[in-house]
C-alpha positions as CSV (number, residue, x, y, z in Angstrom):
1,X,10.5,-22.3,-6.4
2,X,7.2,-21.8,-8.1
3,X,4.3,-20.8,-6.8
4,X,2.1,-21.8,-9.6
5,X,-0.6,-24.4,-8.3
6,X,0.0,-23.8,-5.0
7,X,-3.2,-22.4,-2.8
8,X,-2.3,-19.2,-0.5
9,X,-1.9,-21.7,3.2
10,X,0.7,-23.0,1.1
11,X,2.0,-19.9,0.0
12,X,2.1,-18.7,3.6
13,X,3.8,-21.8,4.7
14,X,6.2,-22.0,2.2
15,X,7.2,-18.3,2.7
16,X,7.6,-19.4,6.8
17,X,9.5,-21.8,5.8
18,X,12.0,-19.6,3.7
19,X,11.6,-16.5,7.2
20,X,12.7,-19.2,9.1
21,X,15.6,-20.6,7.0
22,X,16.9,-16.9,6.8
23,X,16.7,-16.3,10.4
24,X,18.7,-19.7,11.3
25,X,21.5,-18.9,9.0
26,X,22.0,-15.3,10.2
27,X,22.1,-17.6,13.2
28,X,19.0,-15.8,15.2
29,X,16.9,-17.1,17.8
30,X,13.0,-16.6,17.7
31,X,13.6,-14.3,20.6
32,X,16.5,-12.1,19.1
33,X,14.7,-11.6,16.1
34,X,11.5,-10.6,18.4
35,X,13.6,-8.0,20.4
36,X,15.1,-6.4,17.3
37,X,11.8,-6.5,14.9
38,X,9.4,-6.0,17.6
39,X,7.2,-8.8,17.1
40,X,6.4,-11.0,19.5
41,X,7.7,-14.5,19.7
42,X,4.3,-16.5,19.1
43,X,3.9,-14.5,15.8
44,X,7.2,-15.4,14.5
45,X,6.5,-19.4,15.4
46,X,3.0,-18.7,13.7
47,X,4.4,-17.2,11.2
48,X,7.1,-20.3,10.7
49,X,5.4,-23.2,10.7
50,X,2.7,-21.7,8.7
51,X,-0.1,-21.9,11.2
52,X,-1.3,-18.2,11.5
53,X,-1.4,-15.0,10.2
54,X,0.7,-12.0,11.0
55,X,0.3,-8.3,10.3
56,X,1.8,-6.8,7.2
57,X,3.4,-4.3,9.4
58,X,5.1,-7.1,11.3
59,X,5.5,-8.8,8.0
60,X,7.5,-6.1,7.3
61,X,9.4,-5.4,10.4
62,X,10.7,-8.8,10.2
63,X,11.4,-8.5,6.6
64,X,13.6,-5.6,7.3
65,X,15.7,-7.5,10.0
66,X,16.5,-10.1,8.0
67,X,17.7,-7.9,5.4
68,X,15.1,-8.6,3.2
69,X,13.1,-5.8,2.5
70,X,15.2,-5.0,-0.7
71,X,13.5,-8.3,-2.4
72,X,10.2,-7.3,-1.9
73,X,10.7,-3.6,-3.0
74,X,11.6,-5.3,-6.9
75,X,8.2,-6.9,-6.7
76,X,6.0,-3.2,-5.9
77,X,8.5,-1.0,-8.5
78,X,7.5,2.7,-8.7
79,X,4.8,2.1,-11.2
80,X,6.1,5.7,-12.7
81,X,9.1,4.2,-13.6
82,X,6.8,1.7,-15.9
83,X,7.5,2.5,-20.2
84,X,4.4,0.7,-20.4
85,X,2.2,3.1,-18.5
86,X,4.2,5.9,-19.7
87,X,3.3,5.1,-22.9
88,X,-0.2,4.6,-21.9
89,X,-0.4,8.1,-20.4
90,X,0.6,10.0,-23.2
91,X,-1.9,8.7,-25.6
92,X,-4.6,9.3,-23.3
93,X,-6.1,12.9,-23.0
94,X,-6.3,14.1,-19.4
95,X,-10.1,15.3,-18.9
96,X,-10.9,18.6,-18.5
97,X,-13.5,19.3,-15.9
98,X,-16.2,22.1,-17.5
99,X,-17.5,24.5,-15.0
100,X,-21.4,25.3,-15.1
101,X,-21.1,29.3,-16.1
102,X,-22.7,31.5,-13.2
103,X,-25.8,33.5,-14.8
104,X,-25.9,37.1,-13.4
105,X,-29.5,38.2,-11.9
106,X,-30.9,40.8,-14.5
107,X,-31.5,43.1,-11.4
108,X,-28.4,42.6,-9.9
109,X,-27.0,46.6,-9.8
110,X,-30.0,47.6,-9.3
111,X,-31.3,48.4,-5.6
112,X,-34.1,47.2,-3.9
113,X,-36.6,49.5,-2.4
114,X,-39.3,48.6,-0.2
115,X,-43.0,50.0,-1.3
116,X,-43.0,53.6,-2.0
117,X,-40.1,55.6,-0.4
118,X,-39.0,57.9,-3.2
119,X,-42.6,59.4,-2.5
């Protein structure tokens, strides 16, 4: 399935649709999956028929119930594990941050007396 053409409340619905197919063959109710994820009921029938948003946390939470958290970690990859931007990062110089240097008082050692005391 492409997404390619599609606008995002089709996105959304499409991706209910594929929550809900999931949590019918693991054979769960709306309400098991609630008690187990912790999201409430009317989110997960929002979320399945495409008519609401949900949280990213509870997004998430259900994702992980249905076992499907795994899929969505291959989409957001440790971008450190990239040889693109490793490549990138070694050809780039880091900058180096220059300091203003601290210019010492002429009369700094020297101590202040007030009028005439030596007198």
């Amino acid at each position: 399935m492409t997404w390619d053409g599609k606008n995002l409340y089709e996105i959304q619905e499409s991706i209910g649709t594929s929550l809900k197919g999931r949590r019918v063959q693991m054979n769960l109710s709306q309400e098991e999956l609630s008690e187990r994820s912790g999201v409430s009921p009317s989110s997960i029938a929002r979320l399945e028929t495409g008519k609401g948003n949900i949280s990213l946390l509870n997004l998430l939470s259900l994702l992980k119930e249905l076992d499907l958290l795994n899929e969505l970690q291959l989409i957001f990859r440790d971008p450190s594990l990239s040889l693109a931007l490793l490549a990138k990062s070694k050809t780039k110089k880091p900058r180096q941050r220059v300091r203003k240097q601290k210019v010492e008082p002429p009369n700094k050692n020297k101590t202040w007396v007030w009028g005439n005391q030596n007198e």
